[in-house]
C-alpha positions, 0 to 999 in steps of 0.5 A: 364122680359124685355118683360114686361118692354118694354111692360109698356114703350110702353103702357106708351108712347102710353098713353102720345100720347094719352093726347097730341092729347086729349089736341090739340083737346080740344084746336081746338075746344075751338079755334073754338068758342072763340072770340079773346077777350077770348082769351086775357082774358085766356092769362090775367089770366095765366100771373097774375097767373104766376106774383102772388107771392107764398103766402105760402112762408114767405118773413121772412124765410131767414131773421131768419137764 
């Protein structure tokens, strides 16, 4: 039973090594052919994003308490 289970630890975390190296090669070559203005745009997106209030939370729901 404790084979099995270091077994899926091992193939999980091979899976995870796996998507770390797909998501650094997708970033190598979206970095080779962007301009630095795309760039600045993508990180302009991700800050507004992040800056966005939460629309699904009421700014009245602690006032009714």
């Amino acid at each position: 039973m404790i084979a099995a289970y270091a077994l899926e630890l091992l193939a999980e975390t091979r899976a995870a090594e796996l998507r770390r190296e797909a998501s650094a090669a997708r970033l190598a070559a979206m970095a080779a052919c962007c301009r630095p203005s795309t760039w600045a745009r993508a990180a302009d997106r991700a800050l507004d994003t992040i800056a966005r209030p939460r629309r699904s939370v009421s700014p009245t729901c602690c006032a009714t308490a």
